[in-house]
Backbone as XML, in Angstrom:
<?xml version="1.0"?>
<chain id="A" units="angstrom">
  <residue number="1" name="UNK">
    <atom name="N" x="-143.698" y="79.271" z="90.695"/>
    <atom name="CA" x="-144.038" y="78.021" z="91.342"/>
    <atom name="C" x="-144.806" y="77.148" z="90.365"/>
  </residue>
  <residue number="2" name="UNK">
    <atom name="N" x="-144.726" y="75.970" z="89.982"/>
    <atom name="CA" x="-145.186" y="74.805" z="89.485"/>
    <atom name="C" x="-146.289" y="73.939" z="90.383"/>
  </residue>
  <residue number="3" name="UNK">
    <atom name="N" x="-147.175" y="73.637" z="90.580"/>
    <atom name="CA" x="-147.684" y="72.925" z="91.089"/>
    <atom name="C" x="-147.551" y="71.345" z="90.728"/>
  </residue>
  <residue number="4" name="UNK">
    <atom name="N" x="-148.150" y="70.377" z="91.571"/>
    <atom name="CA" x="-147.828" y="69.092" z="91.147"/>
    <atom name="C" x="-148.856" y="68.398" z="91.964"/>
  </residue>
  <residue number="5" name="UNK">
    <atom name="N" x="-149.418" y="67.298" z="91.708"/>
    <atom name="CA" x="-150.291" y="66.565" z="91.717"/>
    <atom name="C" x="-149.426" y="64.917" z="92.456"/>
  </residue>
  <residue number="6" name="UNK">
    <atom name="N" x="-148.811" y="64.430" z="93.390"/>
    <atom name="CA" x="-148.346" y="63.142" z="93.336"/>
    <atom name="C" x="-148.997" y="62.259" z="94.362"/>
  </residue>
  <residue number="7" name="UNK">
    <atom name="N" x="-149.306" y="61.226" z="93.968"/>
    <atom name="CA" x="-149.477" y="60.021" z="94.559"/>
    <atom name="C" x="-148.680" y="58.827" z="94.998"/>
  </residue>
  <residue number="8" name="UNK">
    <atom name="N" x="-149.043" y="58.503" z="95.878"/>
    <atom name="CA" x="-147.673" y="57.632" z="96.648"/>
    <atom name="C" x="-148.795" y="56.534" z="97.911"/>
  </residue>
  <residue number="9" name="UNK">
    <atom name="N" x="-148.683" y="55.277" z="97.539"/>
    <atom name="CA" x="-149.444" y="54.658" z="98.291"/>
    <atom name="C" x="-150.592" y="54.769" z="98.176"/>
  </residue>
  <residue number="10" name="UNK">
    <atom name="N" x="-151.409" y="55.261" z="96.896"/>
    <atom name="CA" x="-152.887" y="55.846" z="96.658"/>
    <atom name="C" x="-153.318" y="56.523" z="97.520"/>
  </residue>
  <residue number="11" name="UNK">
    <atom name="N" x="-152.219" y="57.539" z="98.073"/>
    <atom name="CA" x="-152.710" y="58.853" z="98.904"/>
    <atom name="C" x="-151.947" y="59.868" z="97.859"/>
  </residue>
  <residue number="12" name="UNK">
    <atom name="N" x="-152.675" y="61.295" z="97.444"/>
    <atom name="CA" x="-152.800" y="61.933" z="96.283"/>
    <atom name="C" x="-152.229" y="63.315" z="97.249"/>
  </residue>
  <residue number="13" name="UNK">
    <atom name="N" x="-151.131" y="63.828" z="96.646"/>
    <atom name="CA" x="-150.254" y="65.069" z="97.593"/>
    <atom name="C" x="-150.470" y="66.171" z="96.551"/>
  </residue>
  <residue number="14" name="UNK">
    <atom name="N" x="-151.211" y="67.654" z="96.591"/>
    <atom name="CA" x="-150.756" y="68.274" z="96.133"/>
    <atom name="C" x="-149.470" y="69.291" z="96.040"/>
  </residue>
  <residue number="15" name="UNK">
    <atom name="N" x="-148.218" y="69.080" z="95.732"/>
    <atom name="CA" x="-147.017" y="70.200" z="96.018"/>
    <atom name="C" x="-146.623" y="71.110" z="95.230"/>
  </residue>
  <residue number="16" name="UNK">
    <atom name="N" x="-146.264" y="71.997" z="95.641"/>
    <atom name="CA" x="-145.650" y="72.925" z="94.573"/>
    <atom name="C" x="-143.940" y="73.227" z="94.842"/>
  </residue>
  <residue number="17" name="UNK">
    <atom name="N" x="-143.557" y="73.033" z="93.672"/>
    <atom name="CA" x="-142.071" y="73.211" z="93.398"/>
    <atom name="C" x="-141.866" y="74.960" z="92.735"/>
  </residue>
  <residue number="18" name="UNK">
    <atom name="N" x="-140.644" y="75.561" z="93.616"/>
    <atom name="CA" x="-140.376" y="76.906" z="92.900"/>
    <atom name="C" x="-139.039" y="76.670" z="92.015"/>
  </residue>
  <residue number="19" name="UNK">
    <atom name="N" x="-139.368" y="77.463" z="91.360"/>
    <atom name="CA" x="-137.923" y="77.683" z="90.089"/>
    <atom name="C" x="-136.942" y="78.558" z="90.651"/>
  </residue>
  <residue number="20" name="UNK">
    <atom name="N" x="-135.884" y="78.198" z="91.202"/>
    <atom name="CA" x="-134.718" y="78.890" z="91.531"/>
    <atom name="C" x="-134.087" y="79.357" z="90.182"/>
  </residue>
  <residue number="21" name="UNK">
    <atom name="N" x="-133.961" y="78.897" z="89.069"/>
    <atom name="CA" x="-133.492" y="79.618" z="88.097"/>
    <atom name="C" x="-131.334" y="79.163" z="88.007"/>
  </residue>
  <residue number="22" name="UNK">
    <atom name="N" x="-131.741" y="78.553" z="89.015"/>
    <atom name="CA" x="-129.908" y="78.076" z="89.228"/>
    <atom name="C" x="-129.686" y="77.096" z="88.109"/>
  </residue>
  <residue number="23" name="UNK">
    <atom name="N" x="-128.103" y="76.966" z="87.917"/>
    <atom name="CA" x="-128.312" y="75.991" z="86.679"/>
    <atom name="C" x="-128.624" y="74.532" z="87.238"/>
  </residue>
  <residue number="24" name="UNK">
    <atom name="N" x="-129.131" y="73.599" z="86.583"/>
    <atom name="CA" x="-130.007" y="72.348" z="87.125"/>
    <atom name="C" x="-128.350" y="71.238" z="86.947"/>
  </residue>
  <residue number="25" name="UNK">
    <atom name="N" x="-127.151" y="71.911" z="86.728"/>
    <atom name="CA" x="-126.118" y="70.501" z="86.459"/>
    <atom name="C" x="-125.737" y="70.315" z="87.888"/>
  </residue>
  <residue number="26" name="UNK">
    <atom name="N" x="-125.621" y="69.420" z="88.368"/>
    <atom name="CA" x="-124.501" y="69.444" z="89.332"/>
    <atom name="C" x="-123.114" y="69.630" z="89.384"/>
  </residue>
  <residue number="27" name="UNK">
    <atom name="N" x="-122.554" y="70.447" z="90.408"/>
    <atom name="CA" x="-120.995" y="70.393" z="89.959"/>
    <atom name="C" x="-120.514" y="69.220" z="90.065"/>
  </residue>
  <residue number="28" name="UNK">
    <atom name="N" x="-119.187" y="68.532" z="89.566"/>
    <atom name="CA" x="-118.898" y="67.360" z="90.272"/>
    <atom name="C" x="-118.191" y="67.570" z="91.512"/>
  </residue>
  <residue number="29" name="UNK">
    <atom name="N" x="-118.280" y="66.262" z="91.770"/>
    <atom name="CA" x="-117.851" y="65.982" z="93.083"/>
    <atom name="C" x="-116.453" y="65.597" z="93.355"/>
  </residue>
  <residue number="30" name="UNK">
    <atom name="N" x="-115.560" y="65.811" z="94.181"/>
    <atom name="CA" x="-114.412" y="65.978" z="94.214"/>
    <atom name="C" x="-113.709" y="64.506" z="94.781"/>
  </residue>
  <residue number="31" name="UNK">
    <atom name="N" x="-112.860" y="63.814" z="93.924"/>
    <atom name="CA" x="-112.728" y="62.780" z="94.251"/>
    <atom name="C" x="-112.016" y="62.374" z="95.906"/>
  </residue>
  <residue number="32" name="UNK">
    <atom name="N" x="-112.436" y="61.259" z="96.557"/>
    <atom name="CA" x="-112.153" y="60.866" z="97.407"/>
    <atom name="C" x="-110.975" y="60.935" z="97.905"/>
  </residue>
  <residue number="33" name="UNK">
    <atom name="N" x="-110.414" y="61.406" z="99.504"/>
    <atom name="CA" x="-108.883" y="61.168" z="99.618"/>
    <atom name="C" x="-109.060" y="59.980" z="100.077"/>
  </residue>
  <residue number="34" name="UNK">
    <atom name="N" x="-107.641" y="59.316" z="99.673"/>
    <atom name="CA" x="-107.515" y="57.779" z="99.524"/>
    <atom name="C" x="-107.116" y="57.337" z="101.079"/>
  </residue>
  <residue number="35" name="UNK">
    <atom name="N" x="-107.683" y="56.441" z="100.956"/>
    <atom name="CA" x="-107.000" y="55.984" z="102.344"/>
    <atom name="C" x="-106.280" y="55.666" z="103.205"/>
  </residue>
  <residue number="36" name="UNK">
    <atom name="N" x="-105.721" y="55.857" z="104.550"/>
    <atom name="CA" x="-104.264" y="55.367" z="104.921"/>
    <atom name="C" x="-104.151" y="53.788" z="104.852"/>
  </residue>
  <residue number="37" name="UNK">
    <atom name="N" x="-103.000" y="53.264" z="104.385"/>
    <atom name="CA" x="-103.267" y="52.128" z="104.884"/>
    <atom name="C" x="-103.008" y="51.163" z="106.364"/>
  </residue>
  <residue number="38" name="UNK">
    <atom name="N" x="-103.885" y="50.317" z="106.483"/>
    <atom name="CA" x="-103.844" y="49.857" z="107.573"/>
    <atom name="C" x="-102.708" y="48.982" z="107.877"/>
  </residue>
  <residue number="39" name="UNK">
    <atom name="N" x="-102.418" y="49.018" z="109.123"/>
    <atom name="CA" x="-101.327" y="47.951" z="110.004"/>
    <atom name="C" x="-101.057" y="46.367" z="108.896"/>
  </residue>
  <residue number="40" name="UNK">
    <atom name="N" x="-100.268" y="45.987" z="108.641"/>
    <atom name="CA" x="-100.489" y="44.395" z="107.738"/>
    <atom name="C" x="-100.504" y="43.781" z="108.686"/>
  </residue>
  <residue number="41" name="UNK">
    <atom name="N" x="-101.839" y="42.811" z="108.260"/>
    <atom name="CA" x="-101.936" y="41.773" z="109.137"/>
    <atom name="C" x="-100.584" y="40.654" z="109.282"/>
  </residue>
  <residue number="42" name="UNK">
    <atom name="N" x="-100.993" y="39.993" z="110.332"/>
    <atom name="CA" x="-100.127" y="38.854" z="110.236"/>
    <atom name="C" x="-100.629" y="37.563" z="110.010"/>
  </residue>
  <residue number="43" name="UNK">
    <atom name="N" x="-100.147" y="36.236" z="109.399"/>
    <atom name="CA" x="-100.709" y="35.417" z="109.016"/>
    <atom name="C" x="-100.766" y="34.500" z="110.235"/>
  </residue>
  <residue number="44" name="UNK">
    <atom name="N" x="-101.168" y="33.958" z="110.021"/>
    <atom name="CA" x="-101.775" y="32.267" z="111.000"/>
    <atom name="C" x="-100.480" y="31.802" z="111.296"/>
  </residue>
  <residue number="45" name="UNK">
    <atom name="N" x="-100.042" y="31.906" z="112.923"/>
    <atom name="CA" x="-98.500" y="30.786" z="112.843"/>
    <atom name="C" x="-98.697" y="30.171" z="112.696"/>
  </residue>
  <residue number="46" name="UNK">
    <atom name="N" x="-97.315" y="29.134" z="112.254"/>
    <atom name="CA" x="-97.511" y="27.845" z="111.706"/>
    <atom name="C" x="-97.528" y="26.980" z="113.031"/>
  </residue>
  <residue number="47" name="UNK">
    <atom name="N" x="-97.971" y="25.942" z="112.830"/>
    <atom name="CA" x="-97.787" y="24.535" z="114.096"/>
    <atom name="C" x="-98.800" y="25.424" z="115.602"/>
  </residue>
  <residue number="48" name="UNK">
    <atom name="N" x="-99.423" y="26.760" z="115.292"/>
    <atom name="CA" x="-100.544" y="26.797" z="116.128"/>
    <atom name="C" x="-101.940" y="26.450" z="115.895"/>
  </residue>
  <residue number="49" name="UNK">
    <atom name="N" x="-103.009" y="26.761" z="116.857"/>
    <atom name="CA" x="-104.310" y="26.409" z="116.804"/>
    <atom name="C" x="-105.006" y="27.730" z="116.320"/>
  </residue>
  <residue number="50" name="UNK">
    <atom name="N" x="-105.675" y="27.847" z="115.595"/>
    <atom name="CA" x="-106.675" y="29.392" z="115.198"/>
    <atom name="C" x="-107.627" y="29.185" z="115.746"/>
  </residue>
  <residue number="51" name="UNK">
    <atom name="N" x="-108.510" y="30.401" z="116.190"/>
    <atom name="CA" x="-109.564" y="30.869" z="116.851"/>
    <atom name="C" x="-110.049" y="31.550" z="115.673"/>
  </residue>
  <residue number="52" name="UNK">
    <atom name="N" x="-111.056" y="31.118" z="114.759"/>
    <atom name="CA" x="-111.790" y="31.915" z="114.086"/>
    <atom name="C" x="-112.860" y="31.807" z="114.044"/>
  </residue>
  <residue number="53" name="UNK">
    <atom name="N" x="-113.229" y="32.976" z="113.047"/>
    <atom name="CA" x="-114.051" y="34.276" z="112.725"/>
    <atom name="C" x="-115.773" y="32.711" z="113.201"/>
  </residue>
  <residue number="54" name="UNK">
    <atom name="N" x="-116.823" y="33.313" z="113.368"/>
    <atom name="CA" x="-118.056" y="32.137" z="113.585"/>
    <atom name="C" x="-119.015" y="32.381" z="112.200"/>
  </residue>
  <residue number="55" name="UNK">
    <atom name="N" x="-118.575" y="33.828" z="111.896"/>
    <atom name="CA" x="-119.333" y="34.411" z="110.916"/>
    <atom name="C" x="-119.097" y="35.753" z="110.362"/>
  </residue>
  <residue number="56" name="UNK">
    <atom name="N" x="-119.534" y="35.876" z="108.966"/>
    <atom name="CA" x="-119.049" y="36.711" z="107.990"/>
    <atom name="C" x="-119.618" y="37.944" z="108.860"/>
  </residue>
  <residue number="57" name="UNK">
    <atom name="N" x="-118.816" y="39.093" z="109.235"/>
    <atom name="CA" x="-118.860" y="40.571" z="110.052"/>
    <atom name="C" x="-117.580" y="41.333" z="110.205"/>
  </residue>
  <residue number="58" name="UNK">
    <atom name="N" x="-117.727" y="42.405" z="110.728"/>
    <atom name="CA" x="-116.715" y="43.357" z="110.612"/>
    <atom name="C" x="-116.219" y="43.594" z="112.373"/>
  </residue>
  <residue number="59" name="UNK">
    <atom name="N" x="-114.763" y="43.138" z="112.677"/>
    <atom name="CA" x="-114.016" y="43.587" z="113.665"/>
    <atom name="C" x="-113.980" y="45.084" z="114.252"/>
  </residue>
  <residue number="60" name="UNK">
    <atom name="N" x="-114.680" y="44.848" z="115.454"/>
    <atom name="CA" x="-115.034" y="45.749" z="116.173"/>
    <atom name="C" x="-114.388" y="46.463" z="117.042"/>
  </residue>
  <residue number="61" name="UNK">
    <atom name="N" x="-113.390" y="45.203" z="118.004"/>
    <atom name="CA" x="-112.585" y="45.243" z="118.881"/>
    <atom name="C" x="-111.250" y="43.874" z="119.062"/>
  </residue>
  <residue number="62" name="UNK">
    <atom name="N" x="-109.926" y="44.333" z="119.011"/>
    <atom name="CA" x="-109.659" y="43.365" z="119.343"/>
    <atom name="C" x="-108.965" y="43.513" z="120.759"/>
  </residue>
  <residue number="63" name="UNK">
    <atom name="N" x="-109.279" y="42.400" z="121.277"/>
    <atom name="CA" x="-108.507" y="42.620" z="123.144"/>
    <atom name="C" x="-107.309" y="41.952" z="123.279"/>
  </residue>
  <residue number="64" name="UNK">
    <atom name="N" x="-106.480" y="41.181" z="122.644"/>
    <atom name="CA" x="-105.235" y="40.405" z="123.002"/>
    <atom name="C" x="-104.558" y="41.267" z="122.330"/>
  </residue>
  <residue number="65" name="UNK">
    <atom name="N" x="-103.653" y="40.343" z="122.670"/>
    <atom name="CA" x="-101.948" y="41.100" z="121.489"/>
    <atom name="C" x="-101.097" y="39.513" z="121.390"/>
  </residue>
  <residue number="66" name="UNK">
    <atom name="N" x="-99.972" y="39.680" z="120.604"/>
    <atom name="CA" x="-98.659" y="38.692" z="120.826"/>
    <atom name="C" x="-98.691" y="38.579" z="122.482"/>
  </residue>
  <residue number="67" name="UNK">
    <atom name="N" x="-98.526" y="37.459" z="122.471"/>
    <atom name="CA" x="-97.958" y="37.417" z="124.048"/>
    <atom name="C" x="-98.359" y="36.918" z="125.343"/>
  </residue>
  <residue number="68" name="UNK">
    <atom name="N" x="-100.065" y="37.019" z="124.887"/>
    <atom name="CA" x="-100.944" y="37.332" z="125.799"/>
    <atom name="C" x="-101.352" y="35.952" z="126.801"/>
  </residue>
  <residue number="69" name="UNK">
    <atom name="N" x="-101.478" y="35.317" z="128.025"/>
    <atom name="CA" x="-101.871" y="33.984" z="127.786"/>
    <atom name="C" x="-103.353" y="34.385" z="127.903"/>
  </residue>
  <residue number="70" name="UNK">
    <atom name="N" x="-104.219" y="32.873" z="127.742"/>
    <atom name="CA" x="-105.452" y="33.189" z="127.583"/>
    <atom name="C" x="-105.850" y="32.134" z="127.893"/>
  </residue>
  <residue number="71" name="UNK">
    <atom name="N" x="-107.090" y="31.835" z="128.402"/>
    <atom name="CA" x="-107.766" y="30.514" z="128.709"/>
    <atom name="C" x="-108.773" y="30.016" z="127.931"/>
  </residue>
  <residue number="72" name="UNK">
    <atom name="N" x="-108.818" y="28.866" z="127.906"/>
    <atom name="CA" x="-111.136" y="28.807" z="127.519"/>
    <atom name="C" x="-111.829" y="29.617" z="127.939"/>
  </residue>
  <residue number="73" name="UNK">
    <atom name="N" x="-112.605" y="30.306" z="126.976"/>
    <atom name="CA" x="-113.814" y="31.302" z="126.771"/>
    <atom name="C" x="-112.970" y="32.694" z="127.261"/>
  </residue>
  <residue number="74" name="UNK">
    <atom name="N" x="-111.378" y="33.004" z="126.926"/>
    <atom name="CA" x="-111.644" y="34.366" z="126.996"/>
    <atom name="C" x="-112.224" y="35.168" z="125.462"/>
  </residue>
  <residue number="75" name="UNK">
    <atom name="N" x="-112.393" y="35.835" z="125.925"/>
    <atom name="CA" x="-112.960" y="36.654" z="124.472"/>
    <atom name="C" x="-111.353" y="37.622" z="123.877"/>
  </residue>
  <residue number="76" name="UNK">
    <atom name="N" x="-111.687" y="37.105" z="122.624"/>
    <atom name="CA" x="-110.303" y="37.585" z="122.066"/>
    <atom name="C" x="-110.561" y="38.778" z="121.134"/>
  </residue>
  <residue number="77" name="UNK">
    <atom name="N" x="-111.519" y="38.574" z="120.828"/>
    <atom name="CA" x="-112.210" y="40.203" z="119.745"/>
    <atom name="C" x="-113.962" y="40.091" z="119.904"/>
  </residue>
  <residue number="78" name="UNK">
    <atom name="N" x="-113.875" y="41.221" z="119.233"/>
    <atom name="CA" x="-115.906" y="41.246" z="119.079"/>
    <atom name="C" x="-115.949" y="41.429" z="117.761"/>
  </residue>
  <residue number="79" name="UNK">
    <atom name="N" x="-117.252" y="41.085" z="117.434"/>
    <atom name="CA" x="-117.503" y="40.929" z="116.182"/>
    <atom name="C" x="-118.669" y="41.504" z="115.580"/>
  </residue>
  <residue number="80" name="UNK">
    <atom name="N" x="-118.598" y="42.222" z="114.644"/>
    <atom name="CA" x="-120.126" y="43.002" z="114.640"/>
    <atom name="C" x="-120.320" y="42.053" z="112.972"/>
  </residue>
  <residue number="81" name="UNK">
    <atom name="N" x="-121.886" y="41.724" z="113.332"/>
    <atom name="CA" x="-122.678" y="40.921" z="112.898"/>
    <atom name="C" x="-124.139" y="41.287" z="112.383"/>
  </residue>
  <residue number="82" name="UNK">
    <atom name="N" x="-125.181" y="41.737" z="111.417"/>
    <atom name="CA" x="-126.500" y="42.016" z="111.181"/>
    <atom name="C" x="-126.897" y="42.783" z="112.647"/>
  </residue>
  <residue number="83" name="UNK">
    <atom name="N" x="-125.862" y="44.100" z="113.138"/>
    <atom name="CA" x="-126.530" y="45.077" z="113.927"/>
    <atom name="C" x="-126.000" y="44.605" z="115.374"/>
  </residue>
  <residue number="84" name="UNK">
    <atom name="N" x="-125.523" y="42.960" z="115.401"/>
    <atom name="CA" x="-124.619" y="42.572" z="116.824"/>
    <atom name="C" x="-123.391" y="42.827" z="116.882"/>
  </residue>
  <residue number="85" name="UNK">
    <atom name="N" x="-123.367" y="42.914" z="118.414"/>
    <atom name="CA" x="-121.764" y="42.733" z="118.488"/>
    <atom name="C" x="-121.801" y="41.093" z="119.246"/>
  </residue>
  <residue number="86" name="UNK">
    <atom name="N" x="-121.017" y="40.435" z="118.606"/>
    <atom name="CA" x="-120.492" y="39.042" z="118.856"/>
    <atom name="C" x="-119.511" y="38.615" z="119.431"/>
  </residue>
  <residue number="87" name="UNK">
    <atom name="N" x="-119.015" y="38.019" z="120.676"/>
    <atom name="CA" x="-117.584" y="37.826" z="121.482"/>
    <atom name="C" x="-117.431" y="36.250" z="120.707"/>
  </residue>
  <residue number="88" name="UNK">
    <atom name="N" x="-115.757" y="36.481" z="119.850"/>
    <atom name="CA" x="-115.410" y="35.620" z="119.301"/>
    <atom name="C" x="-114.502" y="35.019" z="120.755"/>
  </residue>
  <residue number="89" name="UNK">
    <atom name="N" x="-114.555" y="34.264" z="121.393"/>
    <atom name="CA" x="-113.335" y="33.030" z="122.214"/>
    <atom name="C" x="-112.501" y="32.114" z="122.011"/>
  </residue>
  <residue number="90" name="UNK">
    <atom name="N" x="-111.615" y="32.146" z="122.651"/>
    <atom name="CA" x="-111.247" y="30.695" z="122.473"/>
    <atom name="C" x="-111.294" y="29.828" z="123.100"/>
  </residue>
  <residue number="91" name="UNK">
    <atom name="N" x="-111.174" y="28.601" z="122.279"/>
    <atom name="CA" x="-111.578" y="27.153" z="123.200"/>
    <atom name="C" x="-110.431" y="26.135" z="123.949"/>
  </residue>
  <residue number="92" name="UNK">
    <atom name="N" x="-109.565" y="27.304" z="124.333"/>
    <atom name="CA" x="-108.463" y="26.413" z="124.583"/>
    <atom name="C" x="-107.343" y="26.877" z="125.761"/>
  </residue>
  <residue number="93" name="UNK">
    <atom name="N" x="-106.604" y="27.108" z="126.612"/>
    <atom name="CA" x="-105.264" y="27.702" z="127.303"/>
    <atom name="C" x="-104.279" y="27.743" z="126.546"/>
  </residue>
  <residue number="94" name="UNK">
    <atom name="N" x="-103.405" y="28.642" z="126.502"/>
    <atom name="CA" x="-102.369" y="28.817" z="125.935"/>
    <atom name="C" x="-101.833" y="30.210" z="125.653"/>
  </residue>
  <residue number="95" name="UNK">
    <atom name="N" x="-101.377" y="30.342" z="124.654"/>
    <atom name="CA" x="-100.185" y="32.056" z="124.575"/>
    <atom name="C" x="-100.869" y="32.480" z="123.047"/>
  </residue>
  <residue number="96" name="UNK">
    <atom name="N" x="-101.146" y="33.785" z="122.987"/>
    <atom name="CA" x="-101.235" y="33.859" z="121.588"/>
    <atom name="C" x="-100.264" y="34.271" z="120.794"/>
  </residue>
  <residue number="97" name="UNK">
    <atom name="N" x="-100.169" y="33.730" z="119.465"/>
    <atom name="CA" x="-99.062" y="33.507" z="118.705"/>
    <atom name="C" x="-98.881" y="34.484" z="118.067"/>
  </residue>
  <residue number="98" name="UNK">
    <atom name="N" x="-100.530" y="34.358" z="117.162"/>
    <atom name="CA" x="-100.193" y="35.790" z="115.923"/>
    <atom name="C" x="-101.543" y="36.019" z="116.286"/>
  </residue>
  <residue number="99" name="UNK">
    <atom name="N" x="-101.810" y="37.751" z="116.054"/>
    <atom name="CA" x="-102.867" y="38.284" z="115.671"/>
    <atom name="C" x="-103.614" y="38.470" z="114.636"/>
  </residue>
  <residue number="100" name="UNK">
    <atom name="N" x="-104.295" y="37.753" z="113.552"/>
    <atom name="CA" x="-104.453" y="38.161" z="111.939"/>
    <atom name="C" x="-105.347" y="38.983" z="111.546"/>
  </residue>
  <residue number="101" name="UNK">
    <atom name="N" x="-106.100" y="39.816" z="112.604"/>
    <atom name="CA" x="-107.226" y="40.724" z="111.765"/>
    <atom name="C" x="-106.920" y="41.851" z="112.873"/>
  </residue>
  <residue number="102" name="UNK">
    <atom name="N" x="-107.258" y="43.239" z="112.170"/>
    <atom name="CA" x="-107.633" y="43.914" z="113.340"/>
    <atom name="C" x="-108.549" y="44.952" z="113.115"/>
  </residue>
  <residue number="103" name="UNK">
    <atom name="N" x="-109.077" y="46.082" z="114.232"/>
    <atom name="CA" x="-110.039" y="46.718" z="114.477"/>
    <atom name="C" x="-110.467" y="46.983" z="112.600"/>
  </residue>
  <residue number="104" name="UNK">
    <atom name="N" x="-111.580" y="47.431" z="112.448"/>
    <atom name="CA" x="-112.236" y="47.381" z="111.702"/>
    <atom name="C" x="-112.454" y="46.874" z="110.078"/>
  </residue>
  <residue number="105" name="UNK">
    <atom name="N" x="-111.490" y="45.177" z="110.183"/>
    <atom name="CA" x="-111.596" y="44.646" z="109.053"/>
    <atom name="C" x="-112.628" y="43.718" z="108.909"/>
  </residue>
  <residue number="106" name="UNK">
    <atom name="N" x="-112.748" y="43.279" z="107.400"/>
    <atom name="CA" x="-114.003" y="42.699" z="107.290"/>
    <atom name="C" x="-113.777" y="41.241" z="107.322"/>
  </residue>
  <residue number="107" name="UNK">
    <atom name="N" x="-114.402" y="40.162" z="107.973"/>
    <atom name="CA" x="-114.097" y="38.877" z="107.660"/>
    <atom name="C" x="-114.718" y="38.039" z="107.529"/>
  </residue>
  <residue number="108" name="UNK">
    <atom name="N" x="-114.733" y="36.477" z="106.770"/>
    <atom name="CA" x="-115.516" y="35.716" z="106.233"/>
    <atom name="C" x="-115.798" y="34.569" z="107.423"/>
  </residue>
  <residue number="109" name="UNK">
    <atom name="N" x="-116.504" y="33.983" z="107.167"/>
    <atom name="CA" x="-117.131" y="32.919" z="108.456"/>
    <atom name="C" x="-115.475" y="31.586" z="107.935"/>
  </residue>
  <residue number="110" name="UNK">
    <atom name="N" x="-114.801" y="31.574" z="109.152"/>
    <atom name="CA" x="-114.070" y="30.268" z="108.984"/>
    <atom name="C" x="-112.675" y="31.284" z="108.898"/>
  </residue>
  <residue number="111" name="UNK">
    <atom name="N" x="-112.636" y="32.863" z="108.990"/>
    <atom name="CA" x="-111.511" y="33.054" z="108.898"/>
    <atom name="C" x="-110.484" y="33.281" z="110.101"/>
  </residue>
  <residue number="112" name="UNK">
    <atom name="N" x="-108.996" y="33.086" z="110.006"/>
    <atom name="CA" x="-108.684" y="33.173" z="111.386"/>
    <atom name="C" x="-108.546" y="34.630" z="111.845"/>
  </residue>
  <residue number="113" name="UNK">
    <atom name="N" x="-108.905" y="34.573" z="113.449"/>
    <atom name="CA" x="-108.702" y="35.725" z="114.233"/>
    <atom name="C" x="-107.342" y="36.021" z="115.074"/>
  </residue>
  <residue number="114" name="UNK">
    <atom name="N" x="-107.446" y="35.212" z="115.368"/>
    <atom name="CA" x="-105.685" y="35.055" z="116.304"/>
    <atom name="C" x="-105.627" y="33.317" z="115.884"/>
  </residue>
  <residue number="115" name="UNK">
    <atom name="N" x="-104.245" y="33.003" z="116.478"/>
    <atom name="CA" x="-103.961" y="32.057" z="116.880"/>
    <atom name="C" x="-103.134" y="31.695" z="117.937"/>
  </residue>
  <residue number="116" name="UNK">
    <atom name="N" x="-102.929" y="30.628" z="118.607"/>
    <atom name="CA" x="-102.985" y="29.862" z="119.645"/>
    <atom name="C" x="-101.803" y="29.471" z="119.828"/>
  </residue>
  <residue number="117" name="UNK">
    <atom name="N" x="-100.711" y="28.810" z="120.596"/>
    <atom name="CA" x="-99.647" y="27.999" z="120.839"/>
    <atom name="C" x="-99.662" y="27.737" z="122.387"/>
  </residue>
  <residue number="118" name="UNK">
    <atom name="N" x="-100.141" y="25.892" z="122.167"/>
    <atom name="CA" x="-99.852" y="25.422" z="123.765"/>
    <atom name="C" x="-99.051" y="25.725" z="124.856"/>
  </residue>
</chain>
């Protein structure tokens, strides 16, 4: 056993460390299996309205699909945000067109989430 003397916050710890005698390398570490990839998004239809992102966070949930109609203020995904979850809506009636993000991608403030067709 080694003893040791440490301070931390100008409070003074005496500890003692034992010598296992093991070798001190680490083995390495075994590289990562790669990931599946996810569903491809779809892009923004053209000649619709987008419902996007309010702010840079990671897709939590999404609740529509193609197809879906929807009104003002349904909630079309959630949005996790600095520890929130956030209900992204839309501001409008209509059918949704395309879906462009889904469950757990990351997205920038201004990006689209679904979009819209009157």
């Amino acid at each position: 056993m080694k003893s040791y003397i440490i301070t931390v916050n100008g409070n003074a710890y005496d500890v003692q460390v034992e010598e296992t005698g093991a070798s001190s390398a680490a083995a390495p570490a075994a590289a990562p299996a790669p990931k599946a990839a996810a569903p491809k998004k779809a892009a923004p239809a053209a000649g619709g309205t987008p419902v996007n992102a309010p702010m840079r966070g990671t897709i939590v949930d999404v609740k529509v699909k193609v197809g879906d109609k929807v009104t003002n203020g349904t909630v079309v995904a959630v949005l996790e945000a600095m520890k929130m979850e956030n209900d992204i809506v839309c501001d409008r009636d209509g059918t949704v067109a395309a879906v462009c993000v889904n469950k757990g991608d990351s997205v920038e403030t201004g990006a689209p989430v679904i979009t819209i067709n009157a």
